[in-house]
C-alpha positions as CSV (number, residue, x, y, z in Angstrom):
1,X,0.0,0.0,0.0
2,X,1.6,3.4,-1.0
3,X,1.8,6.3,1.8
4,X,-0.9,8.3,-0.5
5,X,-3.2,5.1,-0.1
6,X,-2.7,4.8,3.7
7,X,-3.4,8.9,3.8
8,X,-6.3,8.5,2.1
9,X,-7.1,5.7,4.3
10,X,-6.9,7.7,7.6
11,X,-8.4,10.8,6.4
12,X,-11.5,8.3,5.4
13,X,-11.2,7.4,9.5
14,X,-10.6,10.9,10.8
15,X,-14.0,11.8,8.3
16,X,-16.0,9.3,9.9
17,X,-14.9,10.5,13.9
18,X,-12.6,7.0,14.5
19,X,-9.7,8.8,15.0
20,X,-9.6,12.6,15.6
21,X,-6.5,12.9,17.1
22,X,-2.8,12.7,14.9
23,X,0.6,13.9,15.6
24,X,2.2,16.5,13.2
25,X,5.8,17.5,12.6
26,X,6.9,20.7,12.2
27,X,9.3,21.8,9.2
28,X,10.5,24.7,8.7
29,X,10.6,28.3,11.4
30,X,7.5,30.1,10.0
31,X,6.1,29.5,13.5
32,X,9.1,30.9,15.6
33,X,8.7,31.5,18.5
34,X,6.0,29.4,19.4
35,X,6.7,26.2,17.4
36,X,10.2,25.6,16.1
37,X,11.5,23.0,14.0
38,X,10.9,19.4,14.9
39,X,8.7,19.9,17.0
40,X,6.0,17.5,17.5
41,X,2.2,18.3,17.8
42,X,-1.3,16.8,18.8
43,X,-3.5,17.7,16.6
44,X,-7.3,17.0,16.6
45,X,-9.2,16.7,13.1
46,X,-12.4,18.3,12.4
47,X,-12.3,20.6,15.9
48,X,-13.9,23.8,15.5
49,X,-11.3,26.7,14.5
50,X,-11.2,29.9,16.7
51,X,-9.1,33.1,16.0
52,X,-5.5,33.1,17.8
53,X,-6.0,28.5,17.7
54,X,-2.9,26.9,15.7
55,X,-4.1,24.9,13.0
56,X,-3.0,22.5,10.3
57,X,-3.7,23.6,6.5
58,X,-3.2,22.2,3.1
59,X,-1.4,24.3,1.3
60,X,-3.6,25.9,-1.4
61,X,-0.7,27.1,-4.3
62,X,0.2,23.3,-3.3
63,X,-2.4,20.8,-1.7
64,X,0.0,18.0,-0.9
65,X,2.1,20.4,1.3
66,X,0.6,20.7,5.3
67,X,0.9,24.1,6.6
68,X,0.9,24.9,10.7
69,X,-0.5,28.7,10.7
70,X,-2.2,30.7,13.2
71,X,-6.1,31.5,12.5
72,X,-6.1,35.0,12.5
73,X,-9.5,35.5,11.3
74,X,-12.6,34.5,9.3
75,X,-13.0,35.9,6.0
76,X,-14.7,35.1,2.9
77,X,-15.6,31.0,3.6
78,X,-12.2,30.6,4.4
79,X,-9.5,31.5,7.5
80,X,-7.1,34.1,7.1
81,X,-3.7,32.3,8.0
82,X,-0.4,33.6,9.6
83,X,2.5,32.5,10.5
84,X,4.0,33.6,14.0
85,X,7.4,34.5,12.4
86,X,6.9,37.8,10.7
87,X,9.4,37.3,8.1
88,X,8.6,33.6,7.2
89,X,7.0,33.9,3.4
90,X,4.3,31.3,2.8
91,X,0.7,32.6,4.8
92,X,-2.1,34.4,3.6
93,X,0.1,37.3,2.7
94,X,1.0,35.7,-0.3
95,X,-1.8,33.1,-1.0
96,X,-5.3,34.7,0.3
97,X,-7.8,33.4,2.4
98,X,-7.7,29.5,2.9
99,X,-11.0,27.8,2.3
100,X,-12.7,25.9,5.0
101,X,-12.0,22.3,3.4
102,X,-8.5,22.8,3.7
103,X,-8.2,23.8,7.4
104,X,-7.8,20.4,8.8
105,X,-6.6,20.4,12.3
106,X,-6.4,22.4,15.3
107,X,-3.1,22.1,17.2
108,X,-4.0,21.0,21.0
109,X,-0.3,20.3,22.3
110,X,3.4,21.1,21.4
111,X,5.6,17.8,22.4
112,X,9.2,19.5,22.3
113,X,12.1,16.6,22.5
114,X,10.2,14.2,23.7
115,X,9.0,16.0,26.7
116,X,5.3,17.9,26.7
117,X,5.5,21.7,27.5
């Protein structure tokens, strides 16, 4: 079974509410200071989005590409996306409002080498 298949296989569960909760990895310091790289993160699928929560995006230039962002705000049937670093490229600056469909997660917990914080 290719990775794609075993994606599409868990986002089938996570649609149907059999597992809401997944681990992401971040890549990347568009989230300094809060998140850095490698850090690990509980995430729980399908939670309801509030301004200020971290969430986990697809990438709308690129849909196979998972962003972390901070929801800054509703606009438009979609979230306007940040990242905390102000001089990271790759938020809603440069790509618009993300559509609801492809706000996936809400980060619950940052897991920082191994230990929770």
């Amino acid at each position: 079974m290719s990775a794609a298949e075993r994606e599409s296989r868990r986002a089938a569960r996570r649609a149907a509410g059999l597992i809401p909760l997944g681990l992401a990895v971040v890549d990347g310091a568009s989230m300094v200071p809060t998140y850095r790289d490698g850090d690990r993160l509980l995430v729980r699928y399908g939670a309801r989005v509030r301004p200020g929560d971290a969430v986990l995006a697809r990438d709308p230039r690129l849909p196979a590409r998972i962003l972390v962002k901070r929801a800054a705000r509703r606009e438009d049937g979609g979230w306007w996306l940040l990242a905390d670093n102000p001089y990271a490229p790759g938020d809603s600056r440069q790509f618009g409002a993300v559509p609801d469909e492809l706000v996936l997660a809400r980060v619950l917990l940052r897991v920082r080498r191994g230990r929770p914080e």
